[in-house]
C-alpha positions in Angstrom: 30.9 -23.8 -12.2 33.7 -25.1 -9.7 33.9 -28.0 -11.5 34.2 -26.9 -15.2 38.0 -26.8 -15.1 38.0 -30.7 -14.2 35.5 -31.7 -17.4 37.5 -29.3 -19.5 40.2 -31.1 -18.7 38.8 -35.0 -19.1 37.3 -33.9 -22.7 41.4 -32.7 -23.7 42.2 -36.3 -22.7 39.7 -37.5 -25.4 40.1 -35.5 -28.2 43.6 -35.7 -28.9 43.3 -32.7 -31.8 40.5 -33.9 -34.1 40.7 -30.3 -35.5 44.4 -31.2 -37.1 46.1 -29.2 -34.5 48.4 -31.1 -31.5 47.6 -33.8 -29.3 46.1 -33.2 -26.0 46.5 -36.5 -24.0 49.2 -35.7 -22.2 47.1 -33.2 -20.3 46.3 -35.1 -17.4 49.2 -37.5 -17.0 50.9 -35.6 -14.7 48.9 -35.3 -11.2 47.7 -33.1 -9.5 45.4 -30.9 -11.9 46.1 -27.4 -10.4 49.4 -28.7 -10.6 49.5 -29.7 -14.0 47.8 -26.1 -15.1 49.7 -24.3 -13.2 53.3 -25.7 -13.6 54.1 -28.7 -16.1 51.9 -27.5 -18.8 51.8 -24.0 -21.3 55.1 -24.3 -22.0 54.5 -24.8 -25.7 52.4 -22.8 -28.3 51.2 -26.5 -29.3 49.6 -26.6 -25.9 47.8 -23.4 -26.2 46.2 -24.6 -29.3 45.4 -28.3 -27.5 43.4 -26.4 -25.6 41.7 -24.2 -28.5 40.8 -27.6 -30.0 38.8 -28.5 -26.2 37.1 -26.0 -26.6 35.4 -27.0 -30.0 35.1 -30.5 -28.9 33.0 -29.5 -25.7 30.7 -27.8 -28.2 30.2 -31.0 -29.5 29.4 -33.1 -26.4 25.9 -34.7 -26.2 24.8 -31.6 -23.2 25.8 -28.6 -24.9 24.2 -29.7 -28.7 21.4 -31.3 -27.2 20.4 -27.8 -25.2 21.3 -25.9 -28.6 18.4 -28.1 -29.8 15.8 -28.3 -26.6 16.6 -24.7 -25.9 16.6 -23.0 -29.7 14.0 -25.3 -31.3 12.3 -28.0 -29.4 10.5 -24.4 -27.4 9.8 -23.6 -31.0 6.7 -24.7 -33.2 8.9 -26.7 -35.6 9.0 -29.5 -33.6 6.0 -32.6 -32.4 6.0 -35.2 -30.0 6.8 -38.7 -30.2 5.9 -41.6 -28.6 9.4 -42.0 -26.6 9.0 -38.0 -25.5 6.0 -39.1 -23.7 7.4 -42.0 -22.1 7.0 -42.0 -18.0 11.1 -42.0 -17.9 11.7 -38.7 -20.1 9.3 -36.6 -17.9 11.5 -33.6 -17.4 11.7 -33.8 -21.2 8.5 -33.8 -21.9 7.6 -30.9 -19.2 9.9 -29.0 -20.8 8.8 -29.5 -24.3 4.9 -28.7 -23.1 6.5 -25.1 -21.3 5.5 -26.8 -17.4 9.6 -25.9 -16.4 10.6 -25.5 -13.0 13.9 -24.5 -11.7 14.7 -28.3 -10.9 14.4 -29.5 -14.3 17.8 -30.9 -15.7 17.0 -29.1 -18.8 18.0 -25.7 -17.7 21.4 -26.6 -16.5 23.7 -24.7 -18.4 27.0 -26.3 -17.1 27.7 -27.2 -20.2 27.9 -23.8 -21.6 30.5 -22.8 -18.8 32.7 -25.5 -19.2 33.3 -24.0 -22.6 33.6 -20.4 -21.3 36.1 -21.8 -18.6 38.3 -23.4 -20.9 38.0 -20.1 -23.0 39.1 -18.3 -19.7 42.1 -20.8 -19.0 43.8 -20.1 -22.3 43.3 -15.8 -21.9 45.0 -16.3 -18.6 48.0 -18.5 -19.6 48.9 -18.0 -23.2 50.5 -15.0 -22.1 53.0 -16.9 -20.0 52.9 -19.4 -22.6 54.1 -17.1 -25.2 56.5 -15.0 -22.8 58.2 -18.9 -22.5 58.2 -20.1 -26.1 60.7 -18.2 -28.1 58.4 -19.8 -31.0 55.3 -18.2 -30.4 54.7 -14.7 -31.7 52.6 -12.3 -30.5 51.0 -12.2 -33.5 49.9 -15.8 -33.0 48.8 -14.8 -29.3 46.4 -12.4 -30.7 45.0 -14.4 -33.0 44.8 -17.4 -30.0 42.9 -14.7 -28.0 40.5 -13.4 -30.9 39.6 -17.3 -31.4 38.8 -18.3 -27.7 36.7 -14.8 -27.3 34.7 -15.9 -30.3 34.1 -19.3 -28.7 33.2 -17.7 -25.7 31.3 -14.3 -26.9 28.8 -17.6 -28.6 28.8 -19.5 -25.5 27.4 -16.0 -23.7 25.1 -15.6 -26.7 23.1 -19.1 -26.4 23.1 -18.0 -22.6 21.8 -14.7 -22.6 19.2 -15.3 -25.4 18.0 -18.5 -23.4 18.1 -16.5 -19.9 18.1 -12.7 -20.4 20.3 -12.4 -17.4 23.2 -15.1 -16.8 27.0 -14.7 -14.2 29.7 -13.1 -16.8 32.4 -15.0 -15.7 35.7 -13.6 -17.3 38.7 -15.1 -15.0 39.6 -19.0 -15.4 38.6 -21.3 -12.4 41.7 -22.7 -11.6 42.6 -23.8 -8.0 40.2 -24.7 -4.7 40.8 -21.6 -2.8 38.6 -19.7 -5.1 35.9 -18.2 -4.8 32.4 -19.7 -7.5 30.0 -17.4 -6.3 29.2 -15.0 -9.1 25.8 -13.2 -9.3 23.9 -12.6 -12.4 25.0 -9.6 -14.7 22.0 -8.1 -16.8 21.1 -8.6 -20.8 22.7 -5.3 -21.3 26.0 -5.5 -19.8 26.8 -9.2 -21.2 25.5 -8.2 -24.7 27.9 -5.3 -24.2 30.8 -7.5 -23.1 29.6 -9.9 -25.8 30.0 -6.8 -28.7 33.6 -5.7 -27.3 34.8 -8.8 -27.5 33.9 -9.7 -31.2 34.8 -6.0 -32.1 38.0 -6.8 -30.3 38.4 -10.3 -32.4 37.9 -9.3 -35.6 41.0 -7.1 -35.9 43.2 -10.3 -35.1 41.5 -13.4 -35.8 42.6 -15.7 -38.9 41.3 -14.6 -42.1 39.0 -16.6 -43.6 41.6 -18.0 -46.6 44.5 -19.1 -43.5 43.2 -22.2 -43.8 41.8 -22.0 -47.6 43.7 -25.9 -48.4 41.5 -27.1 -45.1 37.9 -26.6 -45.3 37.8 -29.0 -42.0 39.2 -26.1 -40.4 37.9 -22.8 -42.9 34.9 -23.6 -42.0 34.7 -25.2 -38.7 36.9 -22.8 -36.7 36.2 -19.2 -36.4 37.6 -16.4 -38.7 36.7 -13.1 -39.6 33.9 -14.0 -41.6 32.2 -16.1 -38.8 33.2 -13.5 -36.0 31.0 -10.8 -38.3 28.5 -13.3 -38.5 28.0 -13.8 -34.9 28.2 -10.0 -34.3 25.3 -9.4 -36.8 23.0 -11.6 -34.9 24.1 -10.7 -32.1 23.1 -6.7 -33.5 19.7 -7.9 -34.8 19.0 -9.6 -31.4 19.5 -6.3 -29.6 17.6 -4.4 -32.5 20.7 -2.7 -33.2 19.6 -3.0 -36.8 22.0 -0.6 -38.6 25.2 -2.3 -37.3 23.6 -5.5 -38.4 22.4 -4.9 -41.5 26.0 -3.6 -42.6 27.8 -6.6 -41.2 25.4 -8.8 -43.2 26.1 -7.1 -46.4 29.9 -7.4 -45.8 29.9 -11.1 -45.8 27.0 -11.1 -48.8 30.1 -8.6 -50.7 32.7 -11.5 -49.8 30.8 -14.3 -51.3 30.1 -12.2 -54.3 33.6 -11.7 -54.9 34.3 -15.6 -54.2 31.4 -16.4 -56.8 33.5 -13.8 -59.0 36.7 -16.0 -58.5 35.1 -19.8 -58.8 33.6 -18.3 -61.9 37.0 -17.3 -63.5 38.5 -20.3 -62.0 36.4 -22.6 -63.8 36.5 -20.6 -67.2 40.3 -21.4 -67.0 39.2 -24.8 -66.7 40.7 -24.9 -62.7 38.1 -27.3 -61.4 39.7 -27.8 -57.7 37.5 -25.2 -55.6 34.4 -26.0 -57.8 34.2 -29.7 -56.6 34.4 -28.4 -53.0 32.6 -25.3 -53.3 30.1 -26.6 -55.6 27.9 -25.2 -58.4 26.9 -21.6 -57.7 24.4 -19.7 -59.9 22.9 -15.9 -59.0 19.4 -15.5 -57.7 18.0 -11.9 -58.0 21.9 -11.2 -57.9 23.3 -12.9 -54.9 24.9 -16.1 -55.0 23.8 -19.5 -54.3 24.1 -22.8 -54.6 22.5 -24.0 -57.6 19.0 -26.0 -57.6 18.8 -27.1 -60.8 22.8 -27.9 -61.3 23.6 -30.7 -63.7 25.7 -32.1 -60.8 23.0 -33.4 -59.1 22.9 -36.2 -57.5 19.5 -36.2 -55.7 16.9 -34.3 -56.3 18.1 -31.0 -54.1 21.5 -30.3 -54.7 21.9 -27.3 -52.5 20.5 -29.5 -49.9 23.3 -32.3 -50.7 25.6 -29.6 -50.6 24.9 -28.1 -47.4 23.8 -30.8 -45.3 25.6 -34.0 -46.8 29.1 -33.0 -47.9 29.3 -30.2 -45.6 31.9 -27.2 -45.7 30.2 -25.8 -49.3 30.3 -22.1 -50.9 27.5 -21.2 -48.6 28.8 -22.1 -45.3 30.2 -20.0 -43.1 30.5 -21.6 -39.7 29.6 -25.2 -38.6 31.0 -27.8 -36.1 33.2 -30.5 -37.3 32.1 -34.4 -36.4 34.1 -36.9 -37.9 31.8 -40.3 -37.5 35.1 -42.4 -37.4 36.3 -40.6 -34.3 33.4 -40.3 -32.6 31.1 -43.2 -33.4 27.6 -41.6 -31.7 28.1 -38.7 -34.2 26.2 -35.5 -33.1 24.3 -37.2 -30.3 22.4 -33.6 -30.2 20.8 -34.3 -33.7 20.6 -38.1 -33.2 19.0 -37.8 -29.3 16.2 -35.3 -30.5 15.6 -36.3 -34.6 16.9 -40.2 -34.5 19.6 -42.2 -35.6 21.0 -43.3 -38.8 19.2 -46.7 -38.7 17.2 -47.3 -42.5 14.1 -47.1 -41.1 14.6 -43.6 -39.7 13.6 -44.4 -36.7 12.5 -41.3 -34.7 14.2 -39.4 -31.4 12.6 -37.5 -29.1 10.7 -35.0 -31.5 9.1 -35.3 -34.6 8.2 -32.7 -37.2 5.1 -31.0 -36.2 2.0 -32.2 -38.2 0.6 -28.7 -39.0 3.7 -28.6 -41.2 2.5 -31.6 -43.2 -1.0 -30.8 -43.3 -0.6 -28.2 -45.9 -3.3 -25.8 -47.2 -3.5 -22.9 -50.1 -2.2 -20.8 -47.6 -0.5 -22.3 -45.3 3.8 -21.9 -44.4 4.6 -24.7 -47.6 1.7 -23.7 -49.5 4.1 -24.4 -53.4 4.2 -27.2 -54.5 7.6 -26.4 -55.7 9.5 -25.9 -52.7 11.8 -28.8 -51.7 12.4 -27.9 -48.5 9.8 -29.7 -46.7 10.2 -33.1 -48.0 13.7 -32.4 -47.4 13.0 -31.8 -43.7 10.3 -34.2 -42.8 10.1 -36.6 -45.8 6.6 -35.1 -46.9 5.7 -35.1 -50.7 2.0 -34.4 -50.7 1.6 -37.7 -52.3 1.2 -39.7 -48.8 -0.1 -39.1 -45.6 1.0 -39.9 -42.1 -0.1 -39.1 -38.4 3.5 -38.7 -37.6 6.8 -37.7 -39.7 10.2 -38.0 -38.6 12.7 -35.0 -38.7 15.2 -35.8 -42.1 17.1 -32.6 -42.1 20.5 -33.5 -41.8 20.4 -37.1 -41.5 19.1 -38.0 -45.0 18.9 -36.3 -48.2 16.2 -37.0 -50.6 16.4 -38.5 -54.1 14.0 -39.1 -57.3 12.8 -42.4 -56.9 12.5 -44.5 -60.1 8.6 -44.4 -59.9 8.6 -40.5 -60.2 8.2 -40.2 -56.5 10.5 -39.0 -54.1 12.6 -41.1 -52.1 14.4 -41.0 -48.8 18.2 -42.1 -48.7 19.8 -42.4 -44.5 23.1 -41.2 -44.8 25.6 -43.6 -43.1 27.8 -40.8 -41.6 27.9 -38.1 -38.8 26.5 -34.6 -39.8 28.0 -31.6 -38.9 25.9 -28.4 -36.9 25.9 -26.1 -39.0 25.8 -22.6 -37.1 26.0 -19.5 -39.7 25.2 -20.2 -43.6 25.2 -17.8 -46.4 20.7 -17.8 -46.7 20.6 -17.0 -43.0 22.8 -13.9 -42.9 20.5 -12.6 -46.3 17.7 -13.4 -44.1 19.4 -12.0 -40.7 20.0 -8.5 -43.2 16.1 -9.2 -45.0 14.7 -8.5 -40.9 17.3 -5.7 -40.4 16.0 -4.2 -43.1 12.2 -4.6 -42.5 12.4 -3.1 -39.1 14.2 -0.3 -40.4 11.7 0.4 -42.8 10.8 2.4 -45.4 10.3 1.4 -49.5 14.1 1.3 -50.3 14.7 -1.1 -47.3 11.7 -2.8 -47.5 12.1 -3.8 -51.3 15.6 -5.1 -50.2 14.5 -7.1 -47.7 11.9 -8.5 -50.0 14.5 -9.2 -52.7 16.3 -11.1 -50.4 14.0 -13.1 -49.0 12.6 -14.2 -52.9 16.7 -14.9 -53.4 16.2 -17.5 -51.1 12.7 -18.9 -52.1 13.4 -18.8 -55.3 16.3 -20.9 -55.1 14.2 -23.5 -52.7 10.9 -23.6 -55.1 13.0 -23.9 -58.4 12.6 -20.7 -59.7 8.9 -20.3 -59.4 8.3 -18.2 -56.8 5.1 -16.7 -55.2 6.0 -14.8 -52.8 4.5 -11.0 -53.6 5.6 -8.2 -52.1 3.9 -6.1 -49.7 5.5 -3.4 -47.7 2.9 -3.9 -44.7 3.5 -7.6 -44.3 7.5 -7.7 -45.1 8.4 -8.4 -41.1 5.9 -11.8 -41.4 7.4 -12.7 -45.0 11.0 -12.6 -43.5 9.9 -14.4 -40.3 8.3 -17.2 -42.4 11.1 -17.8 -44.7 13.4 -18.2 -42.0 10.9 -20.5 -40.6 11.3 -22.2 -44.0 15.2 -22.0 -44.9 16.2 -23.1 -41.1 13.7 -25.7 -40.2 15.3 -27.9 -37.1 18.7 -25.8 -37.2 18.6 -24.5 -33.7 17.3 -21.2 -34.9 13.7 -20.5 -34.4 12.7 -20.4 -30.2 15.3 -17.1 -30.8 13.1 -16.0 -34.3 10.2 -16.0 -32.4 11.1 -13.9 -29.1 12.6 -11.4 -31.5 9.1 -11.1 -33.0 7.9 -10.5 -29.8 10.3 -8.8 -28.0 10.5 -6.4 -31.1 7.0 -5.8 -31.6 5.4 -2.2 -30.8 3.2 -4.2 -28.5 4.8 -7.1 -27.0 2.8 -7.8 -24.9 -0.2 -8.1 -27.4 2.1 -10.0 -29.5 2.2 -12.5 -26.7 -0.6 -14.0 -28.2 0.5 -14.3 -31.5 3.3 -16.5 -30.3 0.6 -19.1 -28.8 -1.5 -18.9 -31.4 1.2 -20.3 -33.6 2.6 -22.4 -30.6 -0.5 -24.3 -30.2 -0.3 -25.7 -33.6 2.3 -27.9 -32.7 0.9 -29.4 -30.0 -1.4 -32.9 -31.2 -3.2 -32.6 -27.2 -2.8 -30.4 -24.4 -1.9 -27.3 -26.3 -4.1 -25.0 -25.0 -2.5 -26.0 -21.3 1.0 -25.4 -22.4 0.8 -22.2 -24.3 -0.8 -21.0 -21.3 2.1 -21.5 -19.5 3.7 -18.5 -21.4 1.7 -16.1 -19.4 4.2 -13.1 -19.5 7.2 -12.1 -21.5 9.4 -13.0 -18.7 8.2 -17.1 -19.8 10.2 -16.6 -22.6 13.0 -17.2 -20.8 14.2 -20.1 -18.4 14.3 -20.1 -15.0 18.1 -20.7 -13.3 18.5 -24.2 -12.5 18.5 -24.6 -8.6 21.6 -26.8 -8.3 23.5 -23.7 -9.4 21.0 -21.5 -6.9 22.3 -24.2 -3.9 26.0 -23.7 -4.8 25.7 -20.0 -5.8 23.1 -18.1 -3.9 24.2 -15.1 -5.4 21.4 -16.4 -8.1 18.6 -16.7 -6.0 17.8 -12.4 -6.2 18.1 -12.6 -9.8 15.9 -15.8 -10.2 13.3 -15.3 -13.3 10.2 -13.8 -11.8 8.3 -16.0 -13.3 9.4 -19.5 -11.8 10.2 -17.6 -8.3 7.4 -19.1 -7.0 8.4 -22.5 -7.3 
């Protein structure tokens, strides 16, 4: 962690404000750094927000979206193997993907994650000063700066804590070399606590959602009210605090009903502008979404088009900004793990798994009507493969002129999208079935047909059934969020929510194992307990921070 400060500071240099706010190069032109931090910079509110901007950008960096994938989905049973996964130089990959993880795999590092939280600490300890020195800057503004960074942050912990069940909580900037970067472990509890304070803290100051209504660049990828509740709700349904959560959920479902109200009215005046952004919204079972079978089309899945392609539409609600001309490698966390942008959709490190597209009359994809899978993978049913390559995100697919479905590579950078309108319904749809009872469970299931509906064109088959609700939202998740960094976390909330975890530890390696083509029954058995679920702390931060090594996961303690 000494060192976060330093690569905080190179990735300012970089960025230069891709998020519209002001430049950062000048940060290190004046030498030394503690020096520069401490007296030739914060002078200006300008700076403040140079630094805001960092800490968006270091989201973006190829080893924090890269772990967002290996550590949310690649653990998952999404995802298959491809040839360059098993090659002799990726082996720490690959023994990560088949669960045989050790403390002194790379893949566990979390420095990444830190170098966020540090920069998050560096602006709470000098905007202060910064605003006590520009007669500009109110204290309005400061609160607002404040609410922003402890959302960055409180997300950083989240990743962390879900990944590690116990991780430091550092809260105090790493600043000069007389310090001391020896911090030991604080438990799931107390940094879910800090984590809830501090959202509950940002969402009476943060921007409002609309601040930034004639910048979607920035509505959308910066966090506001709407996207602080968001994280809170998950955040609630993680800890089974399910209540809290399924409230927060319907808040944000009550906003976009009322912007569905206003785009309507809009376009009955014949005002057009938020339309072409927001795109076509219909109702399904009374909640709004983008609509599948809009006239607008351009491909065969709209919503898809919508979501993944433009970007920033009616249903988003939070998502990470790349702008391809900037950054020419694009989101090297999608292109590293799914493939590039090259025609031939050449694959990365993972390919869809091939249980997904070896679908039976009961099996996850079972209609024929939804679009979601040839979406994701590039399956239609009318071919057949050994091996498919991930899609989702980097192509959308189209009606091809023989009736078939084609496959168009987009030619640009995609964004990450982290909250969207069908994965709050579906956070509040769980909420709701652990909660239980008829009322709660019908609403769950309305919810959850909302979204298949939408997906399968209207002809839904989902049927509802009060005893079974918890797997029907678990599987449309599974469905809806295919290869967004969402479902290693769905599954260890199945688990670690279950009457009998410990019995539902087999459940999860039942369905882990059908992602596996050879070797599965070896690598699920490497989830022997429910403390597998979690990774071990990497040992280059045990050698610099023994304060780690009493706290190490039990169940890699042995290495």
């Amino acid at each position: 962690m000494k060192k976060t400060i330093i690569t905080g500071a190179l990735a300012l240099a970089a960025f230069g404000g891709g998020l519209g706010l002001s430049s950062c190069g000048d940060f290190l032109e004046i030498t030394p750094l503690n020096g520069v931090v401490v007296e030739n910079y914060w002078e200006k509110k300008s700076e403040v927000e140079s630094v805001i901007t960092a800490c968006y950008y270091e989201m973006q960096n190829a080893d924090f979206s890269r772990r967002v994938i290996a550590w949310g989905e690649m653990r998952g049973d999404n995802t298959g193997e491809t040839s360059d996964l098993m090659n002799e130089k990726n082996l720490e990959l690959y023994n990560f993907f088949t669960n045989n993880i050790t403390p002194d795999n790379s893949w566990t590092s979390w420095s990444a994650f830190y170098n966020v939280i540090n920069l998050c600490n560096t602006v709470l300890y000098y905007a202060p000063q910064t605003q006590a020195r520009d007669g500009n800057y109110t204290m309005d503004e400061l609160h607002t700066h404040e609410a922003e960074v402890k959302a960055i942050r409180a997300l950083c912990y989240f990743y962390l804590i879900r990944s590690f069940e116990k991780v430091p909580l550092v809260t105090t900037a790493t600043i000069g070399d007389d310090e001391s970067f020896q911090v030991a472990a604080s438990s799931e509890d107390v940094v879910l606590d800090f984590i809830v304070s501090e959202l509950e803290w940002a969402q009476q100051y943060i921007w409002d959602r609309n601040y930034f209504s004639a910048d979607r660049e920035k509505q959308k990828g910066r966090f506001n009210k709407q996207s602080v509740r968001a994280l809170l709700a998950d955040v609630c349904l993680w800890r089974g605090d399910y209540a809290r959560c399924e409230e927060l959920c319907q808040g944000i479902i009550d906003e976009k009903l009322a912007d569905y109200a206003t785009l309507q009215a809009d376009m009955a005046a014949g005002n057009l502008t938020q339309y072409m952004y927001e795109g076509d919204v219909t109702l399904y079972n009374g909640y709004p979404l983008l609509n599948a079978s809009s006239s607008d089309a351009g491909s065969m899945d709209y919503p898809y088009f919508m979501i993944f392609y433009t970007g920033n539409s009616f249903e988003s609600i939070f998502e990470l900004q790349y702008d391809y001309e900037d950054r020419s490698a694009g989101n090297e966390g999608v292109t590293f793990f799914y493939g590039n942008h090259d025609s031939n959709l050449k694959m990365g490190m993972l390919s869809a798994a091939t249980y997904l597209t070896n679908q039976g009359a009961n099996d996850l994809f079972s209609n024929g009507n939804d679009t979601r899978l040839v979406a994701a993978t590039g399956y239609d049913g009318s071919t057949t493969s050994d091996s498919y390559p991930i899609c989702k995100m980097r192509t959308y697919p189209i009606e091809s002129s023989g009736g078939g479905v084609g496959i168009v590579v987009r030619s640009t950078a995609e964004n990450w999208i982290i909250y969207r309108l069908t994965d709050i319904m579906l956070m509040q749809a769980e909420a709701l079935a652990y909660m239980g009872g008829d009322e709660n469970c019908q609403k769950a299931f309305d919810l959850v047909q909302a979204v298949n509906l939408r997906a399968c064109q209207g002809v839904s088959r989902l049927q509802y059934d009060e005893d079974e609700i918890k797997n029907l939202v678990l599987d449309e998740r599974q469905r809806e969020l295919l290869y967004e960094g969402k479902r290693w976390y769905d599954l260890v909330r199945m688990v670690r929510h279950a009457d009998n975890p410990t019995q539902m530890m087999s459940t999860l390696r039942s369905r882990l194992q059908r992602k596996y083509t050879s070797g599965g029954a070896d690598a699920v058995a490497r989830i022997g307990s429910l403390h597998n679920l979690f990774l071990p702390f990497c040992q280059t931060e045990i050698d610099v921070n023994p304060l780690l090594e009493a706290d190490q996961n039990p169940a890699y303690s042995i290495y």
